[in-house]
GUKOL-39725 format. One record per residue (C-alpha): residue in one letter; chain; x, y, z. Coordinates in pm, whole numbers, plus 50000, padded with zeros to 5 digits. Layout:
GUKOL-39725
<r lumti="a" ketor="A" px="X" py="Y" pz="Z"/>
...
END
This chain:
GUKOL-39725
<r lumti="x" ketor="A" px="50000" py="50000" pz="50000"/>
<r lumti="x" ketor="A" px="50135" py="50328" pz="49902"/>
<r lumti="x" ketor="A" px="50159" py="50587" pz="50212"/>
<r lumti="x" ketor="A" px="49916" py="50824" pz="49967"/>
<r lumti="x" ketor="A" px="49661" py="50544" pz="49993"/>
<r lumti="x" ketor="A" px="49747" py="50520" pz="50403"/>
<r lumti="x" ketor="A" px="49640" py="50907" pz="50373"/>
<r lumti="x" ketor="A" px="49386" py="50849" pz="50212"/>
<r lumti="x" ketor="A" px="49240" py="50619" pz="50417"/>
<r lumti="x" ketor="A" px="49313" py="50823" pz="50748"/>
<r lumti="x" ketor="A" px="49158" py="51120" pz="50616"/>
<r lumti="x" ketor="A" px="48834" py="50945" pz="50545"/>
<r lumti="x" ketor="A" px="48828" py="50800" pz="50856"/>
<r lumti="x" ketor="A" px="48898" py="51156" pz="51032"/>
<r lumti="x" ketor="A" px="48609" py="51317" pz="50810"/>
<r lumti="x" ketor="A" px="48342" py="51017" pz="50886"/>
<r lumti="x" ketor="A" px="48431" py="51019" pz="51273"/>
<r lumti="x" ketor="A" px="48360" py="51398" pz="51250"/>
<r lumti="x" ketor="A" px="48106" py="51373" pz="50988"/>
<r lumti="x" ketor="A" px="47872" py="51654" pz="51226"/>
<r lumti="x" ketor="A" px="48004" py="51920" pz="51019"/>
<r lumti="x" ketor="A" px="47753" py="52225" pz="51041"/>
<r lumti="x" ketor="A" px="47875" py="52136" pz="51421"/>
<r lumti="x" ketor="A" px="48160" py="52318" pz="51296"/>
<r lumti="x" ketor="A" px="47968" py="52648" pz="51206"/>
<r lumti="x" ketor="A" px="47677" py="52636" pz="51537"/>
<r lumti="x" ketor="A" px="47898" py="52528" pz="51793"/>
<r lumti="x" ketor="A" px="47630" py="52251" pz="51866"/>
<r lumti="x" ketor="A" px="47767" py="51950" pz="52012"/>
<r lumti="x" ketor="A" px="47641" py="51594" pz="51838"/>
<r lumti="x" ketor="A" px="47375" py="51451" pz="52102"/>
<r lumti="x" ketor="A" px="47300" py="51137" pz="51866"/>
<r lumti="x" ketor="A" px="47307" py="50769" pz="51901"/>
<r lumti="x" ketor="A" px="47641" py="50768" pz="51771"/>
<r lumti="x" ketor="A" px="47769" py="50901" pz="52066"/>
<r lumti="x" ketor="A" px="47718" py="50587" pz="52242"/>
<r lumti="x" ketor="A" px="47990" py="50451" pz="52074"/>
<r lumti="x" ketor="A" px="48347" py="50424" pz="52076"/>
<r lumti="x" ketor="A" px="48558" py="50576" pz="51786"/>
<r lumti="x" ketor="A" px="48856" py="50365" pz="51798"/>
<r lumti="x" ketor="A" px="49127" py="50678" pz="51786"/>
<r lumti="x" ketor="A" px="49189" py="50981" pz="51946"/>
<r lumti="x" ketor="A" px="48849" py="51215" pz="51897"/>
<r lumti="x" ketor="A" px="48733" py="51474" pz="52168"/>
<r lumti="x" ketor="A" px="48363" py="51371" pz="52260"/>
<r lumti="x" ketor="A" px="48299" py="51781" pz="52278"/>
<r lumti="x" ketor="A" px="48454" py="51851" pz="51942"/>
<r lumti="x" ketor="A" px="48137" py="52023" pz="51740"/>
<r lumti="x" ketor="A" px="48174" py="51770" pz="51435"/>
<r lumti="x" ketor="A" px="48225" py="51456" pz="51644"/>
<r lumti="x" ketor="A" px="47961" py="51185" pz="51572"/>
<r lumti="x" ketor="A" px="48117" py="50911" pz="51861"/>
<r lumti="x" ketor="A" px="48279" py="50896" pz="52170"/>
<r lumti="x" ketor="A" px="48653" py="50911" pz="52264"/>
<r lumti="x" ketor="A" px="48745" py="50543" pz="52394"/>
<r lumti="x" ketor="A" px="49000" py="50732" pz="52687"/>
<r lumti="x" ketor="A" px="48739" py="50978" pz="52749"/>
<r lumti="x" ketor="A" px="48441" py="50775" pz="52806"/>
<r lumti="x" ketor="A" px="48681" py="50509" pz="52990"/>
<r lumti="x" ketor="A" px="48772" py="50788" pz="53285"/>
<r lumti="x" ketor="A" px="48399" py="50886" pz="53277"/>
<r lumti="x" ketor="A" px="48268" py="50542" pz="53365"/>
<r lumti="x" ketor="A" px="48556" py="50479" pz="53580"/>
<r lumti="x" ketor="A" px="48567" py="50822" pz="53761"/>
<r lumti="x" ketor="A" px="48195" py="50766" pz="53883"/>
<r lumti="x" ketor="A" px="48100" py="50689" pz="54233"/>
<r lumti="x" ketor="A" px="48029" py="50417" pz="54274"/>
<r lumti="x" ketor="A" px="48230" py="50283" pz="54035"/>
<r lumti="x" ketor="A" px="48108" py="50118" pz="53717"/>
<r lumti="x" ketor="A" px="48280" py="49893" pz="53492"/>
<r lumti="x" ketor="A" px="48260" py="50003" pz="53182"/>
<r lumti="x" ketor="A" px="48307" py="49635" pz="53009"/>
<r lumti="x" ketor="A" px="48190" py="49759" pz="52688"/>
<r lumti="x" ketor="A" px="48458" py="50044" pz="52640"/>
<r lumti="x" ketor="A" px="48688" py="49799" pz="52744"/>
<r lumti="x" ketor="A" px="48569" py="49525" pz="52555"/>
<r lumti="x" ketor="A" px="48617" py="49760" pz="52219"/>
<r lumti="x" ketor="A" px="48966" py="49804" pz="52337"/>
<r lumti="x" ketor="A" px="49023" py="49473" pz="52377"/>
<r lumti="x" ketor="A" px="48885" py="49447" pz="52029"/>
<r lumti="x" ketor="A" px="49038" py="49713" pz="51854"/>
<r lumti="x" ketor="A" px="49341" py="49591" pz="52007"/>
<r lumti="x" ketor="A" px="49400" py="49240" pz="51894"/>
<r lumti="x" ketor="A" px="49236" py="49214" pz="51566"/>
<r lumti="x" ketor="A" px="49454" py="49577" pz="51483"/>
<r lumti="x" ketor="A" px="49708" py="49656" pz="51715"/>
<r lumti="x" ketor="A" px="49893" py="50010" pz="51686"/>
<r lumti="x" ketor="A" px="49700" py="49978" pz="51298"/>
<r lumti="x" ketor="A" px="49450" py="50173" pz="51475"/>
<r lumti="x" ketor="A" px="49684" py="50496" pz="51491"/>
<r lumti="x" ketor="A" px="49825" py="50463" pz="51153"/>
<r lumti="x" ketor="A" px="49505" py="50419" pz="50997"/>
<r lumti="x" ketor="A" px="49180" py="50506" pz="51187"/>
<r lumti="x" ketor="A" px="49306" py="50830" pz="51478"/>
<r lumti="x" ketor="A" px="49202" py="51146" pz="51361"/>
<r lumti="x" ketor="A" px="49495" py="51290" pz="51631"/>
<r lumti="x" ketor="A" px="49736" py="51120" pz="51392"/>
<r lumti="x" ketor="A" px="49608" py="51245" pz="51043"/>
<r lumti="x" ketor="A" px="49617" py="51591" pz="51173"/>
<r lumti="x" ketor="A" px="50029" py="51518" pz="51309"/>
<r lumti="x" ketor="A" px="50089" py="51365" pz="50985"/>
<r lumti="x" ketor="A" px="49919" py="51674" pz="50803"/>
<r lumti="x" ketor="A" px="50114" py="51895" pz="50947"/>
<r lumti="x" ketor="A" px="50422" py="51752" pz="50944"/>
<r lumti="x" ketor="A" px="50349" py="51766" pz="50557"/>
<r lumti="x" ketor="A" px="50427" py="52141" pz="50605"/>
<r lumti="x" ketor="A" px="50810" py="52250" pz="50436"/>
<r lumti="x" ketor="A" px="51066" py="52262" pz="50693"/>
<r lumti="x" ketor="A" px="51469" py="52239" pz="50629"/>
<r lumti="x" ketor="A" px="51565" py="52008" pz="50901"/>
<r lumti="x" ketor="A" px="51257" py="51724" pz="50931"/>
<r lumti="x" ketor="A" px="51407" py="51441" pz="51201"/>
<r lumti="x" ketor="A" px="51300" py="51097" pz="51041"/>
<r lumti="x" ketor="A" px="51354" py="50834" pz="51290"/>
<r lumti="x" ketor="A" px="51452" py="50981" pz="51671"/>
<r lumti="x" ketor="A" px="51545" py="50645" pz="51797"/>
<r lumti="x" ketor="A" px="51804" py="50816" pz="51982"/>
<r lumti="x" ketor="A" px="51478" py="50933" pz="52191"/>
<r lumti="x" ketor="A" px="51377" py="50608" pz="52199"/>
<r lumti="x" ketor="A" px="51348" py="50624" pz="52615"/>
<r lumti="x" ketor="A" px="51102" py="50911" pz="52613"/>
<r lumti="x" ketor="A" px="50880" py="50693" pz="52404"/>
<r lumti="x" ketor="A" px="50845" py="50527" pz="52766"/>
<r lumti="x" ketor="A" px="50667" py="50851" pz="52883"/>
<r lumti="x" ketor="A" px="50316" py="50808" pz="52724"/>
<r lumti="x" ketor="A" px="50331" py="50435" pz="52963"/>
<r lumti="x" ketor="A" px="50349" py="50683" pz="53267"/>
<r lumti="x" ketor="A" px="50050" py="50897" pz="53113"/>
<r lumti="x" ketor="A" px="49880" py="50597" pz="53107"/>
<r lumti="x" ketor="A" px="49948" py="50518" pz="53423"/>
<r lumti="x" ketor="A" px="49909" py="50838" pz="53593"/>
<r lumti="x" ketor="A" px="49655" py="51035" pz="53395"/>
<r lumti="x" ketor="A" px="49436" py="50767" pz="53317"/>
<r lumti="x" ketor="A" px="49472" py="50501" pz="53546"/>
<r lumti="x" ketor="A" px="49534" py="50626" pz="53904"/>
<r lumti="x" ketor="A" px="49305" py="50899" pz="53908"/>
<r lumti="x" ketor="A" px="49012" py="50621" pz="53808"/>
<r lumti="x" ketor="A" px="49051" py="50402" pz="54188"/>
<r lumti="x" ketor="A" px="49088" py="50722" pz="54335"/>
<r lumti="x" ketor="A" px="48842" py="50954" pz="54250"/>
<r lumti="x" ketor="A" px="49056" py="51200" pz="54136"/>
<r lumti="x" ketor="A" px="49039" py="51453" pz="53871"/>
<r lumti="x" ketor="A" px="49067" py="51271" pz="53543"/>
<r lumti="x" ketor="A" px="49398" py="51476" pz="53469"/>
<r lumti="x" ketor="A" px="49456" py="51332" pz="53094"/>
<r lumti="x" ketor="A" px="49133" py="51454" pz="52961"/>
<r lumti="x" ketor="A" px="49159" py="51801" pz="53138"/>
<r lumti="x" ketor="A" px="49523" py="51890" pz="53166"/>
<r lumti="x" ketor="A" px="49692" py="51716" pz="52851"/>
<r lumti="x" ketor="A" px="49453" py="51575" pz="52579"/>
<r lumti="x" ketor="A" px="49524" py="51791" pz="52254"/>
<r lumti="x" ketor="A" px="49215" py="51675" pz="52089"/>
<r lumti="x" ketor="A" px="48988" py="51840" pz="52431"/>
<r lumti="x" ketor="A" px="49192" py="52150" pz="52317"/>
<r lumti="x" ketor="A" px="49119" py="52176" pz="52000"/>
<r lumti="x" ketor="A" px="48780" py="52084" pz="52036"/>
<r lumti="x" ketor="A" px="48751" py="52374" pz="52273"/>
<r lumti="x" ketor="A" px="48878" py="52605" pz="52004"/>
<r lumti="x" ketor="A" px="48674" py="52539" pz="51736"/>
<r lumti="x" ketor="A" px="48349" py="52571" pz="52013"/>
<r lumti="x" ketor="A" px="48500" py="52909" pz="52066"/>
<r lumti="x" ketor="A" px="48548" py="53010" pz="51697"/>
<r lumti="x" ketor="A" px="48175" py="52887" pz="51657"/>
<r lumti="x" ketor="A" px="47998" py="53012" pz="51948"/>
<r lumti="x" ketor="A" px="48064" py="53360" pz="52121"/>
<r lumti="x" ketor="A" px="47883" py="53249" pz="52459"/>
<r lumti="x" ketor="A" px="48164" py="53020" pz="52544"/>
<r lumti="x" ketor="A" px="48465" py="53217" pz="52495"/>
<r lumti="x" ketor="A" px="48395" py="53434" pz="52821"/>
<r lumti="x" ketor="A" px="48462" py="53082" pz="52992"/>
<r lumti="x" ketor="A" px="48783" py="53018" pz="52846"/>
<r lumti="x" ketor="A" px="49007" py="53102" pz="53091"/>
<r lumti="x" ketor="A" px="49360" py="53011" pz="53322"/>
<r lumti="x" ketor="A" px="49318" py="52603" pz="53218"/>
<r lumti="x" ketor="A" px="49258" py="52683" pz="52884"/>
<r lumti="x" ketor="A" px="49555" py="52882" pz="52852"/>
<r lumti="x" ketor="A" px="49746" py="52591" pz="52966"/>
<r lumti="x" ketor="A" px="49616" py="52370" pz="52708"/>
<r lumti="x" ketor="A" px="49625" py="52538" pz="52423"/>
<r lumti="x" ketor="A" px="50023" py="52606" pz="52491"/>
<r lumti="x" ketor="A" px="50064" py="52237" pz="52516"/>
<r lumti="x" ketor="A" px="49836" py="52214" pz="52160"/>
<r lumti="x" ketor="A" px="50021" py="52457" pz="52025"/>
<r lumti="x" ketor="A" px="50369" py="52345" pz="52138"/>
<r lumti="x" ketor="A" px="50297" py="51972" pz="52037"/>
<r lumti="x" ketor="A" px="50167" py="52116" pz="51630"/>
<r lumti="x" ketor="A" px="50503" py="52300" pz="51628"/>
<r lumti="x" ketor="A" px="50668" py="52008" pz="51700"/>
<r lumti="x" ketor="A" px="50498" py="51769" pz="51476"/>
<r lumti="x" ketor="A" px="50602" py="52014" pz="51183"/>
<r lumti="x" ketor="A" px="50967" py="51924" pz="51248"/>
<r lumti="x" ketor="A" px="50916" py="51578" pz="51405"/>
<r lumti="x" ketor="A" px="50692" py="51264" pz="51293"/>
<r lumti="x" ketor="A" px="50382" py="51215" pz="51501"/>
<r lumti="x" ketor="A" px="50542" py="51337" pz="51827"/>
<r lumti="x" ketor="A" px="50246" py="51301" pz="52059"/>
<r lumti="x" ketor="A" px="50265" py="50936" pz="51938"/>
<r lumti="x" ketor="A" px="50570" py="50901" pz="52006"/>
<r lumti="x" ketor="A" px="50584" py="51020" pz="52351"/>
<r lumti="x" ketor="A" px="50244" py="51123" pz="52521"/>
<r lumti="x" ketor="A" px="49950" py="50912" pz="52395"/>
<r lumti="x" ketor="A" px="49739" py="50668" pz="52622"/>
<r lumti="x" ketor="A" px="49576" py="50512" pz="52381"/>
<r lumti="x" ketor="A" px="49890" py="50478" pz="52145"/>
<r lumti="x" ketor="A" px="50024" py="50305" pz="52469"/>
<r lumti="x" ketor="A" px="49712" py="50047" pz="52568"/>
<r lumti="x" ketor="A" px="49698" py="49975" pz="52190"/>
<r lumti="x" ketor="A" px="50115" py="49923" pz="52175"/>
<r lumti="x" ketor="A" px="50093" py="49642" pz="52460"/>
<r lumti="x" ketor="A" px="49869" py="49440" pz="52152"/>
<r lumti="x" ketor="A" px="50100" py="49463" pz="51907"/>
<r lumti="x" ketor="A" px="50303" py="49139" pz="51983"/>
<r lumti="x" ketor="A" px="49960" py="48945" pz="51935"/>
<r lumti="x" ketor="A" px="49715" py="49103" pz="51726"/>
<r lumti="x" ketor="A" px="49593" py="48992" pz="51399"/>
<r lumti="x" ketor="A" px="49729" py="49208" pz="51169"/>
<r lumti="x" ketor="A" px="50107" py="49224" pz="51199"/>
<r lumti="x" ketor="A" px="50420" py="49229" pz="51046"/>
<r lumti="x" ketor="A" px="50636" py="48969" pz="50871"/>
<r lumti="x" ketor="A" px="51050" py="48948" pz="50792"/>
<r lumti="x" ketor="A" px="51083" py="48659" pz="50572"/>
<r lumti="x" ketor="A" px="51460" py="48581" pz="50683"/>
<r lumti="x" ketor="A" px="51524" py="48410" pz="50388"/>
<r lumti="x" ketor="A" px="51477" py="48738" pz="50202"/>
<r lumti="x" ketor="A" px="51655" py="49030" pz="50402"/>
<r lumti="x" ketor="A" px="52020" py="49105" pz="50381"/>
<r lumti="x" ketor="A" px="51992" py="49303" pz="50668"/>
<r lumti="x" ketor="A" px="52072" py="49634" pz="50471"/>
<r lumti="x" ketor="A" px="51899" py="49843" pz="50728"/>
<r lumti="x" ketor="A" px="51704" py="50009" pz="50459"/>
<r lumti="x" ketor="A" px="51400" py="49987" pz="50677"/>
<r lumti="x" ketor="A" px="51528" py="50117" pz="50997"/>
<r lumti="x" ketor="A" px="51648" py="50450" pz="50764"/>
<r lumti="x" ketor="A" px="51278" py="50474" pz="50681"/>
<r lumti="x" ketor="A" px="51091" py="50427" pz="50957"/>
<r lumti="x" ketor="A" px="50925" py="50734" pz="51088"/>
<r lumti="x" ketor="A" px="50852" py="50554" pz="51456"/>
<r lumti="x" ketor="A" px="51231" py="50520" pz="51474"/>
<r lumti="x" ketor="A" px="51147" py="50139" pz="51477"/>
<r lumti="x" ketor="A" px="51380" py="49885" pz="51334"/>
<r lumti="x" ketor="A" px="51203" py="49592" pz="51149"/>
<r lumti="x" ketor="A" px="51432" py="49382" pz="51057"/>
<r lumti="x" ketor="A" px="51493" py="49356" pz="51443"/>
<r lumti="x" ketor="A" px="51166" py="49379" pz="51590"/>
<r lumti="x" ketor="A" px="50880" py="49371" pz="51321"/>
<r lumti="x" ketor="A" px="50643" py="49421" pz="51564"/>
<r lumti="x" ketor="A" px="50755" py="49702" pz="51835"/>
<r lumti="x" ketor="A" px="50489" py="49845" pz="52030"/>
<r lumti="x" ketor="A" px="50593" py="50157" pz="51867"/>
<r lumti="x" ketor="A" px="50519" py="50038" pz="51496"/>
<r lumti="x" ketor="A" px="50207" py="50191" pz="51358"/>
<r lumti="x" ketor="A" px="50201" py="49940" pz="51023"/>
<r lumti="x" ketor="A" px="50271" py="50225" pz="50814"/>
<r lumti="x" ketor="A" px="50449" py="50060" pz="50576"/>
<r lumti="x" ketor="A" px="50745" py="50275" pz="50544"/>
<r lumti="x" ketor="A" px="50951" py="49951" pz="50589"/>
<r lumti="x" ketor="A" px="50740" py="49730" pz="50336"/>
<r lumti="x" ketor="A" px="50837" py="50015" pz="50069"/>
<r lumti="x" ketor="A" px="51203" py="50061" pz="50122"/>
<r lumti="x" ketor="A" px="51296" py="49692" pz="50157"/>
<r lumti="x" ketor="A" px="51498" py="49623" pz="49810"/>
<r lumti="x" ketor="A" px="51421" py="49196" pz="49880"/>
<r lumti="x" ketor="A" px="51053" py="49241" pz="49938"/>
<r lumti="x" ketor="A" px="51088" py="49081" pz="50287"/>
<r lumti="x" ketor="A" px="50882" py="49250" pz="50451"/>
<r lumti="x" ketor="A" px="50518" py="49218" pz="50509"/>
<r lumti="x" ketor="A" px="50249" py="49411" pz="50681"/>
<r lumti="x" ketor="A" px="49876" py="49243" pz="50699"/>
<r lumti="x" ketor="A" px="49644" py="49001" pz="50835"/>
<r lumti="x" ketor="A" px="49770" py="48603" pz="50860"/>
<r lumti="x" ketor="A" px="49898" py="48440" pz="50516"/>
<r lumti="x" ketor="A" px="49919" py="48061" pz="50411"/>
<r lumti="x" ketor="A" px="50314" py="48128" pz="50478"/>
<r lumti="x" ketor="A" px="50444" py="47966" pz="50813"/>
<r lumti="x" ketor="A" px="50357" py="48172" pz="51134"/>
<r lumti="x" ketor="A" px="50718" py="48385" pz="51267"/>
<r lumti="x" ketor="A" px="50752" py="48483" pz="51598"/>
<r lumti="x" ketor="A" px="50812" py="48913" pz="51685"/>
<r lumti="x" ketor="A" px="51152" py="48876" pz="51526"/>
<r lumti="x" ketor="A" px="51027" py="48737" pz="51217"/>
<r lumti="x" ketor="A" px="51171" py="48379" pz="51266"/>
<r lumti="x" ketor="A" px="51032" py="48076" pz="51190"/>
END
């Protein structure tokens, strides 16, 4: 698949998850049906054009209730999402992604490809996880993620701002604090490849811990590669797949798959060809 295709395919989903577009223009939230269900990406619940509910969001809401209710069906779609996709969900299907990956389309001299020398910071969104969406659920604490850090909140506040004049006298100290983190995190994704990815994302990181086992992974066929490191140059995620095929941090882009000379490399659901382990052996 060519990464215009990938695009492609991200941007539709983006547009159809957000398909309440005169939201856009009347600052009316979506009260439907559809918000009863999880989106399987990163997509504000408030945002004016969403049609569905963000799976982190409506986890800390069910979870940050007293008394506590489990919400097995938001965690059942993880579980789903999670092992028939894996980390495909953020290459394909996050709307937070598309818009990282749209503007890191923007001209800039010095774009960094891989950052594996960052590679321990990618260890950061775990701790979000943990602390931000996690903790705060058996304590009854302030579900920090969705009100201190998520970009998409942010962005969704903006465009409720742009739309509706009533709610821009509310905007105030917290606000402020987000929208420097937004904008601070769009700066960086003009320079860098998907940096909230990389680093910050929850649901990059529950969706990372299925990538060993779901469904659609990747392949090396050892018989193929001559370990010319071709892929590791290309990957974005500053993965290297003829090493670990599937890394939690490997968003089946397909960056690899297109720079491998041998055609070793394979990204999809299970083929006739004999099952490799994470390394791609036999």
């Amino acid at each position: 698949m060519t990464d215009r295709k990938r695009f492609s395919i991200q941007t539709a989903a983006a547009l159809l998850q957000n398909a309440n577009f005169k939201g856009f223009f009347t600052g009316r939230i979506y009260q439907g049906a559809g918000k009863n269900v999880c989106v399987p990406g990163l997509n504000c619940y408030s945002c004016p054009g969403a049609v569905g509910a963000c799976p982190v969001g409506s986890l800390q809401n069910f979870l940050g209730s007293r008394p506590v209710r489990l919400p097995y069906y938001v965690l059942g779609l993880l579980l789903f999402f999670g092992a028939l996709l894996g980390r495909a969900v953020c290459g394909f299907l996050c709307p937070a992604g598309w818009l990282q990956e749209l503007l890191h389309r923007i001209p800039f001299p010095k774009k960094r490809r891989g950052d594996r020398a960052a590679a321990p910071l990618r260890k950061l969104k775990y701790v979000i996880l943990a602390l931000t969406v996690v903790l705060p659920l058996f304590f009854a604490l302030t579900p920090f993620f969705c009100k201190y850090l998520c970009p998409a909140g942010t962005l969704a506040g903006v465009f409720l701002a742009l739309s509706d004049s009533a709610v821009r006298p509310l905007l105030g100290g917290l606000f402020a604090w987000k929208a420097a983190v937004l904008v601070s995190l769009a700066a960086a994704s003009i320079l860098l490849f998907r940096p909230f990815c990389k680093y910050l994302c929850p649901l990059g990181a529950i969706y990372g811990l299925f990538n060993r086992f779901a469904l659609y992974r990747g392949e090396v066929d050892e018989g193929k590669c001559i370990r010319c490191e071709k892929c590791a140059a290309a990957c974005r995620m500053g993965v290297e797949p003829h090493k670990d095929i599937n890394s939690a941090e490997c968003i089946r882009c397909g960056d690899c798959v297109r720079a491998c000379p041998t055609a070793a490399i394979r990204m999809g659901f299970p083929s006739a060809r004999p099952e490799r382990d994470g390394t791609g052996k036999s």
